[in-house]
C-alpha positions in Angstrom: -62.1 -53.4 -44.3 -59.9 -52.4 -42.1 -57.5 -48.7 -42.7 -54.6 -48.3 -40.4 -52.7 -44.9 -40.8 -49.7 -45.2 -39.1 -48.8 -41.1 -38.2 -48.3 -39.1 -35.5 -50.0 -35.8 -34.8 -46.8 -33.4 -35.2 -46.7 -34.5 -39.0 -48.7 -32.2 -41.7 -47.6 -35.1 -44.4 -49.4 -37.4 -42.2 -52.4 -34.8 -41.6 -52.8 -34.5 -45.5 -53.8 -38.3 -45.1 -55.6 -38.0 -41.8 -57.7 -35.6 -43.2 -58.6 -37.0 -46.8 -59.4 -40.6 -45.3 -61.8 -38.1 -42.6 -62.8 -35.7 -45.0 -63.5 -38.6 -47.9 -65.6 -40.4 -45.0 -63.5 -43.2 -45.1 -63.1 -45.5 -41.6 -59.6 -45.3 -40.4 -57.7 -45.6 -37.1 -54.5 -44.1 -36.3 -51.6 -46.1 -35.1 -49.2 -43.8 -33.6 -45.4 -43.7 -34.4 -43.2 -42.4 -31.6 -40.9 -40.0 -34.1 -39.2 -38.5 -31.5 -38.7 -42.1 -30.1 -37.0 -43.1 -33.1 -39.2 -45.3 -33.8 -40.0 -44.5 -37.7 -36.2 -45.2 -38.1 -36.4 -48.5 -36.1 -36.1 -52.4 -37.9 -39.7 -53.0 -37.2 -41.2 -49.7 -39.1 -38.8 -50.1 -41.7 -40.4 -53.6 -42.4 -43.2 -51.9 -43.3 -41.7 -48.9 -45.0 -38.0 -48.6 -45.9 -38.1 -44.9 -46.1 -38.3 -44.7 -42.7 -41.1 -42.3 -42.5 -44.7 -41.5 -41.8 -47.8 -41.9 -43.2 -48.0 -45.2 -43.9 -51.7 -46.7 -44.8 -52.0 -50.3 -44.1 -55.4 -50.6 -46.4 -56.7 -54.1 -45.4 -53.6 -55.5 -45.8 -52.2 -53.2 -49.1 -49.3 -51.2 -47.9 -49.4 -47.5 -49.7 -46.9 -44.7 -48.3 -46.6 -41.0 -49.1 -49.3 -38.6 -48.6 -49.9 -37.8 -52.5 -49.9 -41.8 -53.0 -53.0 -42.2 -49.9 -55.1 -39.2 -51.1 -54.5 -40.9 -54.8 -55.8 -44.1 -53.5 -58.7 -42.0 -51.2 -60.3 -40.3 -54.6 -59.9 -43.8 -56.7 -62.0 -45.5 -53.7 -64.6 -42.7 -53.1 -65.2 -40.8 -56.2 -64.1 -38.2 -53.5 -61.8 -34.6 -52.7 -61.4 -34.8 -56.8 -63.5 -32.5 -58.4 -65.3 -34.1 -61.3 -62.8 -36.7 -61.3 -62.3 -36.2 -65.5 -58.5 -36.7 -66.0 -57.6 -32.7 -66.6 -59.0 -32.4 -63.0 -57.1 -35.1 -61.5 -54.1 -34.1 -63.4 -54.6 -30.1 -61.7 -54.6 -31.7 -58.9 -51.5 -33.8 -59.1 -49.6 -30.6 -60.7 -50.8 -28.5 -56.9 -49.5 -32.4 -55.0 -46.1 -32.1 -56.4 -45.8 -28.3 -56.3 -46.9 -28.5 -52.2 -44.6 -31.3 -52.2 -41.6 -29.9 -53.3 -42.1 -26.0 -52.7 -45.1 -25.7 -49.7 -44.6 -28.9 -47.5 -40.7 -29.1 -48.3 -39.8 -26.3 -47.3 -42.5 -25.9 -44.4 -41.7 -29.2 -42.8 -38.1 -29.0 -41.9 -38.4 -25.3 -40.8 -41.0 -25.9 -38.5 -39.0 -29.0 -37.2 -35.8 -26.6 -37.0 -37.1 -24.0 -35.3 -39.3 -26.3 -32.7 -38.1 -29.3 -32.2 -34.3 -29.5 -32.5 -32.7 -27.9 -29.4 -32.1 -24.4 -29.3 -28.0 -24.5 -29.6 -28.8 -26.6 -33.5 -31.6 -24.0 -34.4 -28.9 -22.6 -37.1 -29.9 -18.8 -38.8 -29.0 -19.7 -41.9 -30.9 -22.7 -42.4 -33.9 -20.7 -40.7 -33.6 -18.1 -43.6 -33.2 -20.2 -46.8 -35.8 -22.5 -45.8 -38.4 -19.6 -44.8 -37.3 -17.6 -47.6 -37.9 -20.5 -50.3 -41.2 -21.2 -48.3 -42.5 -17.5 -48.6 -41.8 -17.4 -52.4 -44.0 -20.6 -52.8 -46.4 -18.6 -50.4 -47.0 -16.1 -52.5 -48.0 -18.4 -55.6 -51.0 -19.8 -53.4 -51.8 -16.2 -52.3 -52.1 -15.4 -55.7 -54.2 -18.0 -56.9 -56.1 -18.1 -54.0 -56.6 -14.2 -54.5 -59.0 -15.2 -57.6 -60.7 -17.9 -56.4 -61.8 -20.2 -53.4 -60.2 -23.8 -54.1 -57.0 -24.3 -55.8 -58.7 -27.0 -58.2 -62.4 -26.1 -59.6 -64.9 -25.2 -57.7 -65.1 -27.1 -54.3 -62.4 -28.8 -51.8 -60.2 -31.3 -53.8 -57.1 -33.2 -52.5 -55.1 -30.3 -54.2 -56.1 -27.9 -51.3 -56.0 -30.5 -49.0 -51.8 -31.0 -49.9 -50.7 -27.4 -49.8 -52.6 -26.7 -46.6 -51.1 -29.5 -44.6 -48.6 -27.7 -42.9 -50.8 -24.1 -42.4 -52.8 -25.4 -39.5 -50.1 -25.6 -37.0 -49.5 -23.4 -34.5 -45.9 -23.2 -33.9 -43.9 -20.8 -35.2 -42.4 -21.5 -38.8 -42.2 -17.8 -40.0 -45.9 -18.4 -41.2 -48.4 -15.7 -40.2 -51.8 -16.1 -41.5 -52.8 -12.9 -41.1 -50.1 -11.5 -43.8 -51.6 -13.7 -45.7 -55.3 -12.7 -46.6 -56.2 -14.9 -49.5 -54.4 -17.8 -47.8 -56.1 -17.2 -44.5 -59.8 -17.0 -46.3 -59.1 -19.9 -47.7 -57.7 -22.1 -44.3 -61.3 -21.1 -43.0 -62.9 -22.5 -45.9 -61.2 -25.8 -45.4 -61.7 -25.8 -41.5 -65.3 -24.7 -41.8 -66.0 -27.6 -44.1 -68.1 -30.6 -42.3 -65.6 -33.1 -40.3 -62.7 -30.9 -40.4 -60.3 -31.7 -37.8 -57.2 -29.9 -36.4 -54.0 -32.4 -36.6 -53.9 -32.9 -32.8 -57.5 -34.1 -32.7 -57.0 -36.6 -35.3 -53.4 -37.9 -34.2 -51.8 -37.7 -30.8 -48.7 -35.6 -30.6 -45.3 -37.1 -30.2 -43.9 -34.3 -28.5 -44.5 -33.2 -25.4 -44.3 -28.8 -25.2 -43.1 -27.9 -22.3 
């Protein structure tokens, strides 16, 4: 069988994937979209997903997009990243997918990309704000949980930590300081010290070339 991701390294909805298929041990290659190139928004990527967007898993052939649908697809394959895999587990985990979806990822994603890779003169302070200010308020739900306890979900890594942390290993600025953070910041070095953790840029080439 052969998995192709189709990402790029700047992505943490891509990295949620990237590290899962890893992670659950499953044999993958990356096939790396030019974003910055336009090419997710080009007729031939479209083709294979309409929404114009990475990841994409092509899984011998079975086409699944979305980071929550690949990790879905990851435990169902490997038994895998989901707990005990009883359905009030995997439902825990779905409930921390969409929350990191919508609250964590949503809001961390477009800041980041404002604030790093738009050009400076479209880097707009008020956008900046809301966006960081929404992110820190879902912030502070994971360092509260994570103040009681290691994972998210039970009591080893599951796909739930694996979503809400896919945008807290990069670098760039995106108002996110992990040391203000204590719980959260114990917890990122419980993931990364986990066997065949990778950064994002060691698992997908960058699109984007820093100055």
């Amino acid at each position: 069988m052969t998995n192709t991701l189709y990402c790029f390294g700047e992505s943490g909805n891509a990295y949620k994937a990237a590290l899962a298929l890893e992670l659950a041990g499953v044999p993958w290659e990356p096939r790396f979209v030019d974003f910055f190139r336009g090419e997710a928004r080009g007729a031939a990527f479209r083709a294979i997903n309409p929404m114009g967007e990475v990841p994409v898993l092509d899984a011998d052939g079975m086409i699944l997009t979305q980071s929550g649908v690949i990790q879905d697809w990851i435990m169902d394959e490997t038994g895998r990243l989901c707990g005990d895999g009883s359905n009030s587990v995997r439902r825990e985990i779905l409930r921390w997918t969409i929350f990191d979806n919508q609250k964590v990822s949503g809001m961390a994603g477009p800041l980041r990309f404002v604030m790093n890779f738009l050009p400076a003169d479209k880097r707009q302070a008020d956008v900046i704000g809301w966006l960081s200010g929404r992110l820190h308020a879902a912030l502070r739900v994971l360092e509260g949980e994570l103040s009681g306890r290691d994972w998210l979900v039970g009591d080893a890594l599951t796909c739930a930590d694996i979503s809400c942390c896919g945008y807290l290993f990069y670098e760039e600025p995106f108002t996110f300081d992990r040391a203000e953070w204590p719980a959260i910041d114990a917890w990122l070095g419980r993931i990364a010290a986990t066997p065949g953790w990778k950064h994002p840029y060691d698992l997908m080439a960058r699109a984007y070339a820093p100055a």
